[in-house]
N, CA, C and O of each residue as an XYZ file, in Angstrom:
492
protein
N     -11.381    -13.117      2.738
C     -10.528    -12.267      3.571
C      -9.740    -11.311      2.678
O      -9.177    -11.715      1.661
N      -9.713    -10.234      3.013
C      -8.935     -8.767      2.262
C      -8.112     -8.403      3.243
O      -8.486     -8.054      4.362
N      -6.867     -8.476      2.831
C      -5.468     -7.865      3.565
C      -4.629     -7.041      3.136
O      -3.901     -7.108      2.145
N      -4.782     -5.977      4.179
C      -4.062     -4.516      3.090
C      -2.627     -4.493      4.159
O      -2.813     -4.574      5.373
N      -1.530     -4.404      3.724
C      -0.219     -4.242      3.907
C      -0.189     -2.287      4.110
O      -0.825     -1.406      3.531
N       0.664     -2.250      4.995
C       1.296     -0.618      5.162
C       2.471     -0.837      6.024
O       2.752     -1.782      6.761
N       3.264      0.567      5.682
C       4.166      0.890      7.040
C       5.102      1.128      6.074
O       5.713      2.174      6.294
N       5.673      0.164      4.429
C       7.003      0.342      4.109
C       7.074      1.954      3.772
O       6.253      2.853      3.956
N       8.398      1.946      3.203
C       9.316      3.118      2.886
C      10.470      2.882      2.740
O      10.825      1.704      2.763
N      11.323      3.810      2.563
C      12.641      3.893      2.588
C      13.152      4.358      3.814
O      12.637      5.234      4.508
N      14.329      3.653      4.085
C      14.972      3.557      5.321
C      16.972      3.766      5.816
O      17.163      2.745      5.155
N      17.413      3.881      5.972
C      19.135      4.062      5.943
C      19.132      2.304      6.533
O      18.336      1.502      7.022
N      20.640      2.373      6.092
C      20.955      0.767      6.639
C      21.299      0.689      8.408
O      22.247      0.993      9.132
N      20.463      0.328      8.516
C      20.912     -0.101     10.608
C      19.536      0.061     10.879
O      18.970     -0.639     11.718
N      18.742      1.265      9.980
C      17.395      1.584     10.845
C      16.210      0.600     10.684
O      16.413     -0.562     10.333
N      14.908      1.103     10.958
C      14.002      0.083     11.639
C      12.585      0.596     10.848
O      12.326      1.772     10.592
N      11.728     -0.584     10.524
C      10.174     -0.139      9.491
C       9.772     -1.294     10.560
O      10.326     -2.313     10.973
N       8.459     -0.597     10.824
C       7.207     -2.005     11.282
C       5.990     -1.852     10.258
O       5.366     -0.800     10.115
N       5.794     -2.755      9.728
C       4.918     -3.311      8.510
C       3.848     -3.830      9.327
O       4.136     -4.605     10.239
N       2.559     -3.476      9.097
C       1.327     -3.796      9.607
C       0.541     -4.485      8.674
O       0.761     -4.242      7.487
N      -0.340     -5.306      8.969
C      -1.251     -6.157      8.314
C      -2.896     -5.895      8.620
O      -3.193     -6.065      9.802
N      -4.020     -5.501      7.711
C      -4.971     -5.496      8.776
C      -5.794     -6.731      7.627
O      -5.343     -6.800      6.484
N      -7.003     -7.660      8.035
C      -7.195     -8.298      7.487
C      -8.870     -7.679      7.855
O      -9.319     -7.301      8.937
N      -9.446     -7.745      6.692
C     -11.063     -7.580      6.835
C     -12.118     -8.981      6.098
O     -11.710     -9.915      5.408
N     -13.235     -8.754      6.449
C     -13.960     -9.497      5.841
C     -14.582    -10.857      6.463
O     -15.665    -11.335      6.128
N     -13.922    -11.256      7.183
C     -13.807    -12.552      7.703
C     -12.488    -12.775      8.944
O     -11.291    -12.850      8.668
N     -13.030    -12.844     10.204
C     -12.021    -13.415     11.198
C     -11.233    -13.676     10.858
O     -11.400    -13.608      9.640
N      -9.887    -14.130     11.118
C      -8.696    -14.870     10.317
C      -7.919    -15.349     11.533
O      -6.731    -15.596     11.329
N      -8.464    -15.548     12.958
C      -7.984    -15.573     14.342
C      -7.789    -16.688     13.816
O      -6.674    -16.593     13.302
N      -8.378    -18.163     13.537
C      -8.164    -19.344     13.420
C      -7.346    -20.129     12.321
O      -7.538    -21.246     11.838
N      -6.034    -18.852     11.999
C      -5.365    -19.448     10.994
C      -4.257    -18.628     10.900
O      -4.497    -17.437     11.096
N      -3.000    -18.953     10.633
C      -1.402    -18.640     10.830
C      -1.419    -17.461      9.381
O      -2.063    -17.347      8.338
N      -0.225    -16.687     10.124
C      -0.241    -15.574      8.799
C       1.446    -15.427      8.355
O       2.333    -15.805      9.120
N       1.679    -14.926      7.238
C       2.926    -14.919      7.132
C       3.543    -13.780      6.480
O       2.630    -12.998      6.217
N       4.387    -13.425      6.187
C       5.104    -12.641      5.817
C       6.181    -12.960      4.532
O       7.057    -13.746      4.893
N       6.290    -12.590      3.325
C       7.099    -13.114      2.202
C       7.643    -11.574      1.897
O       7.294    -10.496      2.377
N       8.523    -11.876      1.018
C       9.031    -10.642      0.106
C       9.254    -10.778     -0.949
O       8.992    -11.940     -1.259
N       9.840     -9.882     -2.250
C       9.867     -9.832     -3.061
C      10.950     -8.841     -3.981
O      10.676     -7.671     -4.248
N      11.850     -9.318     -4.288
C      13.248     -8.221     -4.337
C      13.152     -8.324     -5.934
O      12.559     -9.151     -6.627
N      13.915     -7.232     -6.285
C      13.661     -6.927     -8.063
C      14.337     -8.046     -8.946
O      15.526     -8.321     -8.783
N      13.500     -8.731     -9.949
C      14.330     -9.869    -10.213
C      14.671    -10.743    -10.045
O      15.488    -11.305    -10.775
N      14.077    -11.318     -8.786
C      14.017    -12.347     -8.065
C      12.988    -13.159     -6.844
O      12.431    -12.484     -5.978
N      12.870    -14.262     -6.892
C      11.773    -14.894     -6.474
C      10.847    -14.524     -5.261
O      11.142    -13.604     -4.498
N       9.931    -15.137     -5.146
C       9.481    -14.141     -3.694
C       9.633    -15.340     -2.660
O       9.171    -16.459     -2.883
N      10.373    -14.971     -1.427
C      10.801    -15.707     -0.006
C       9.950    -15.526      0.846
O       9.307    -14.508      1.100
N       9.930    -16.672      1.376
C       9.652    -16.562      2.738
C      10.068    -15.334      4.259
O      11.267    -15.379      4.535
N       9.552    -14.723      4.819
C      10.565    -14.180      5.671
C       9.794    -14.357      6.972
O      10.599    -14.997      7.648
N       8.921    -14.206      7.579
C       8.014    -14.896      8.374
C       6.495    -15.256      8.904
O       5.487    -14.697      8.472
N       6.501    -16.171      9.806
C       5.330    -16.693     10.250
C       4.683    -17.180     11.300
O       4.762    -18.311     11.780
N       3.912    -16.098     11.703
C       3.159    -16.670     12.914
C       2.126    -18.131     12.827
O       1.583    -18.564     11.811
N       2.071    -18.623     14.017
C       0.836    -19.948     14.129
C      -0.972    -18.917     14.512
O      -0.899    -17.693     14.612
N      -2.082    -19.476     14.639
C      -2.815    -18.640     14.857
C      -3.081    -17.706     16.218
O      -3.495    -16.548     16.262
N      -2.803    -18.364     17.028
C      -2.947    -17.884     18.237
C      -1.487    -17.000     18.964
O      -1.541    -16.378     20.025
N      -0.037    -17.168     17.950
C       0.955    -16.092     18.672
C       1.592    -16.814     19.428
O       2.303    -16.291     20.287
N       1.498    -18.275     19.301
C       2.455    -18.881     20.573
C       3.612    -19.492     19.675
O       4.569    -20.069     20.192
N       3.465    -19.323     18.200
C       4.896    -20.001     17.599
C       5.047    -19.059     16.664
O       4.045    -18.512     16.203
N       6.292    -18.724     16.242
C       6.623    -17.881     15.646
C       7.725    -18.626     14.658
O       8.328    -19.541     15.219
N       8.092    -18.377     13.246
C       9.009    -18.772     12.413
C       9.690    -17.545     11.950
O       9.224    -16.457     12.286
N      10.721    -17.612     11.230
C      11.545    -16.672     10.602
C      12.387    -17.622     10.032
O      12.790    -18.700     10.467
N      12.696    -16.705      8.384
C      13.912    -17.017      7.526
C      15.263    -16.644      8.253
O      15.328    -15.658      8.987
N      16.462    -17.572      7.990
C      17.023    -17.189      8.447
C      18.206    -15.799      8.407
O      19.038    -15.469      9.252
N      17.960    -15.351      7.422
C      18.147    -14.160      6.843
C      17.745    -12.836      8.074
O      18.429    -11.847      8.337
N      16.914    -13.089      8.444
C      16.005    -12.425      9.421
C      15.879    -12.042     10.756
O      15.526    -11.033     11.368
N      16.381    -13.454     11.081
C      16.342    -14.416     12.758
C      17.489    -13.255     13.330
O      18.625    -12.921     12.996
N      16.337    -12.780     14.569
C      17.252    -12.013     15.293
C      16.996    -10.584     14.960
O      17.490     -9.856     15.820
N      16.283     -9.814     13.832
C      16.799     -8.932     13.572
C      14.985     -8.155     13.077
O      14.766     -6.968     12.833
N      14.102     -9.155     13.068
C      12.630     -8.997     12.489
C      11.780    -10.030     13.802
O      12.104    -11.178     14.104
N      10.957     -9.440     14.246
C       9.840     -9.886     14.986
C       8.326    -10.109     14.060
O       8.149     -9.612     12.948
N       7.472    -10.830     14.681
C       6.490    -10.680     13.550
C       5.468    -10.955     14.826
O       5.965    -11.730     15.643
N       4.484    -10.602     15.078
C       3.095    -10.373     16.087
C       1.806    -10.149     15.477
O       1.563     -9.573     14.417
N       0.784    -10.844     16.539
C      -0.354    -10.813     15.963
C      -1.593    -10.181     16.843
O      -1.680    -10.619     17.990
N      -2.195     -9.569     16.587
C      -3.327     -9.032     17.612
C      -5.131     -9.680     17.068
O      -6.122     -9.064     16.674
N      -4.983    -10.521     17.199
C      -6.227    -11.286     16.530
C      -7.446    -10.404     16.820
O      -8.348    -10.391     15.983
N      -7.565     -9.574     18.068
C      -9.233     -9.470     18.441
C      -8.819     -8.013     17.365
O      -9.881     -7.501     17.008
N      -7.647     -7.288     16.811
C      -7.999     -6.139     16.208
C      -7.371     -6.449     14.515
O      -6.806     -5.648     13.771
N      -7.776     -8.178     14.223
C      -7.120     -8.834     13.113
C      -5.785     -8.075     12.248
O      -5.838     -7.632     11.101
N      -4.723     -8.077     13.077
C      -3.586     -7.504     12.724
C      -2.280     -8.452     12.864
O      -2.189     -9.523     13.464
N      -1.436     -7.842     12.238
C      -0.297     -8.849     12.120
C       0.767     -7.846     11.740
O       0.894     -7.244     10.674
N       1.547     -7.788     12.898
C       2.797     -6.853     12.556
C       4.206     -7.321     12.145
O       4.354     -8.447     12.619
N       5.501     -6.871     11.345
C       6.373     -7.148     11.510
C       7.269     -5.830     11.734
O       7.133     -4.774     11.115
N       8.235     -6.106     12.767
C       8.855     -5.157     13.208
C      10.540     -5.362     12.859
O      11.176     -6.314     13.311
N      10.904     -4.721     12.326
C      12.143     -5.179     11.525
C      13.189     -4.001     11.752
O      13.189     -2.862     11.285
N      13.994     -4.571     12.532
C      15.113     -3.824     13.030
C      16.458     -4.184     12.495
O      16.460     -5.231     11.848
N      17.613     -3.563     12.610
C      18.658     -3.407     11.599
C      18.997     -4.169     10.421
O      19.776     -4.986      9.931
N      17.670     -3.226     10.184
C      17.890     -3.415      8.126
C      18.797     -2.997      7.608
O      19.418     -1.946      7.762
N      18.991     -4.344      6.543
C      19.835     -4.172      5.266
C      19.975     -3.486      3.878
O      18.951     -3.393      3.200
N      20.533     -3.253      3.646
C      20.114     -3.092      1.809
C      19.516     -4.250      1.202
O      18.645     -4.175      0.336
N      20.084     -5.542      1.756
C      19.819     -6.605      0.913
C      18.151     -7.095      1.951
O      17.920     -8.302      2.032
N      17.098     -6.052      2.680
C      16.066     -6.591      3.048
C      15.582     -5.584      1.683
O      14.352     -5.560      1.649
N      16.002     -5.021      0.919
C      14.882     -4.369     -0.139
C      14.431     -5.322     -0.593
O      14.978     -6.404     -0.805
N      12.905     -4.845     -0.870
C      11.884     -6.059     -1.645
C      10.449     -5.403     -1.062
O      10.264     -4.765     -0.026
N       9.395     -5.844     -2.232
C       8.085     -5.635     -1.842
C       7.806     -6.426     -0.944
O       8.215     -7.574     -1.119
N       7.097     -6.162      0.212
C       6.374     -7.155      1.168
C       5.210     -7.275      1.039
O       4.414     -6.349      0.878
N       4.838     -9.001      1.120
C       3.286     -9.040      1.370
C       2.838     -9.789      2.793
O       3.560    -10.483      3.510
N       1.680     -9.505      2.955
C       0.930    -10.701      4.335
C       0.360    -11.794      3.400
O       0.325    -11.843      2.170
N       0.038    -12.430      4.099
C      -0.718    -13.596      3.111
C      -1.130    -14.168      4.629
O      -0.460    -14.090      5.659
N      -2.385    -14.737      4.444
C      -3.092    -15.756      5.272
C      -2.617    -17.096      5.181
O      -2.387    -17.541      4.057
N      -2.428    -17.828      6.208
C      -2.317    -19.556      5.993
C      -3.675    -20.544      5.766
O      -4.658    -20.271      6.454
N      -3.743    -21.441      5.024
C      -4.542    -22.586      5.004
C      -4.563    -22.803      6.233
O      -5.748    -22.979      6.516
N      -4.055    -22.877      6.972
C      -3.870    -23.856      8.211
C      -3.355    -22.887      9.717
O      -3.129    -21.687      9.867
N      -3.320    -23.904     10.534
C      -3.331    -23.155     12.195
C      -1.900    -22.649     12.526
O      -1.499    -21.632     13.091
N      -1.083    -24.046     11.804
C      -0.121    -23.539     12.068
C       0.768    -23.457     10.240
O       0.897    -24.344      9.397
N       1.240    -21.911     10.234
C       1.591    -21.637      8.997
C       3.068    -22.521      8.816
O       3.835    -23.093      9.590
N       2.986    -22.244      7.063
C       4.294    -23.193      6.821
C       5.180    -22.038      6.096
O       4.488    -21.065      5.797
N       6.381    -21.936      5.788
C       7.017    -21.559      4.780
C       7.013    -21.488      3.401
O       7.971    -20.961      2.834
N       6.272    -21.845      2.899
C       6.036    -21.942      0.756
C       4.661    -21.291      0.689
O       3.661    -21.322      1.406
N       4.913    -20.839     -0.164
C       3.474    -19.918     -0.584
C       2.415    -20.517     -1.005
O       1.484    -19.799     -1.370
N       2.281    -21.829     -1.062
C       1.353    -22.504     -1.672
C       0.685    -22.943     -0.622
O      -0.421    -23.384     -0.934
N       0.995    -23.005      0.787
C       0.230    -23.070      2.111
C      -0.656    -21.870      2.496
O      -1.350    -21.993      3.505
N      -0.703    -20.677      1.768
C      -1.471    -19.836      2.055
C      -2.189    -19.603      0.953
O      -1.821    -19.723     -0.216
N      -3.329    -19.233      1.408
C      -4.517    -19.233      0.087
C      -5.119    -17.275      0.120
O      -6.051    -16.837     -0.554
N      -4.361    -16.562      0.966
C      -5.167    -15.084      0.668
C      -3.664    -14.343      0.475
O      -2.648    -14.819      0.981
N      -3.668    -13.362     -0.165
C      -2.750    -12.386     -0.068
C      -2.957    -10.639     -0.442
O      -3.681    -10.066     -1.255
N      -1.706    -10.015      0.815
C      -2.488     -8.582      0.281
C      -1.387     -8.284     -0.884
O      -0.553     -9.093     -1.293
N      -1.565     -6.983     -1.313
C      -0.742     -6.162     -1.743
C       0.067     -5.468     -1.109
O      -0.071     -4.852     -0.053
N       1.491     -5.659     -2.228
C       2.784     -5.452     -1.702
C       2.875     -4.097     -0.985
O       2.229     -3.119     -1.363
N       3.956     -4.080      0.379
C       4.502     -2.668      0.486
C       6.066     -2.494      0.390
O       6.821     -3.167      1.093
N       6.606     -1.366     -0.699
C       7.731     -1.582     -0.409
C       8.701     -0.948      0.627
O       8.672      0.218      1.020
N       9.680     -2.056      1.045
C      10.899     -1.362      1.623
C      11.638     -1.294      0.739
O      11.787     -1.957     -0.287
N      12.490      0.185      1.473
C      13.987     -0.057      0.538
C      14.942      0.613      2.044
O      14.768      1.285      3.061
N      16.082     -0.192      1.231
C      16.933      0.307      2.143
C      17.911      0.425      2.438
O      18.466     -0.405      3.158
N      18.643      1.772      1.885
C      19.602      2.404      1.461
C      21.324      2.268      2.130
O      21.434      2.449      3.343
N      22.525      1.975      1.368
C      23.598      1.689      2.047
C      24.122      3.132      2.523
O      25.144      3.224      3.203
């Protein structure tokens, strides 16, 4: 599975980026996807995760409330829609695929990942 990340940029603080996922190569309907980041200098987090089918959804709590994350399996996509951003959401984002149906939080539960997109986002 090959997963290409788009959508970041730079943004003012309050406003809104939706980050798209498209995954090729191989179906990926039968397995949870997630969302991490990656801020300068520091570790890469969790921020969220769908189950495969869209009926459970996770988020960091950093997030909760303020980032949606959706999946359109028949057009293998995975969006996150992230509304009043911070400065402190700057960081590269990646998708990553889950091992499993229903995704977990640690990166070591997912076995594919794309390349980063960055946000930034300005005070």
């Amino acid at each position: 599975v090959q997963l290409q990340a788009c959508g970041g940029g730079l943004v003012q603080a309050g406003g809104f980026l939706r980050l798209s996922c498209v995954a090729s190569g191989r179906p990926f309907g039968n397995y949870g996807m997630g969302w991490f980041r990656q801020a300068p200098g520091k570790a890469r987090e969790f921020v969220a995760a769908i189950s495969w089918s869209g009926g459970s959804t996770y988020y960091a709590e950093s997030v909760k409330g303020r980032f949606t994350i959706s999946r359109d399996n028949g057009q293998n996509l995975v969006n996150l829609q992230m509304n009043s951003l911070k400065p402190e959401d700057t960081a590269d984002y990646f998708c990553a695929k889950s091992k499993y149906t229903v995704p977990g939080r640690t990166e070591y539960e997912y076995d594919h990942w794309g390349r980063g997109t960055q946000v930034t986002v300005s005070s």
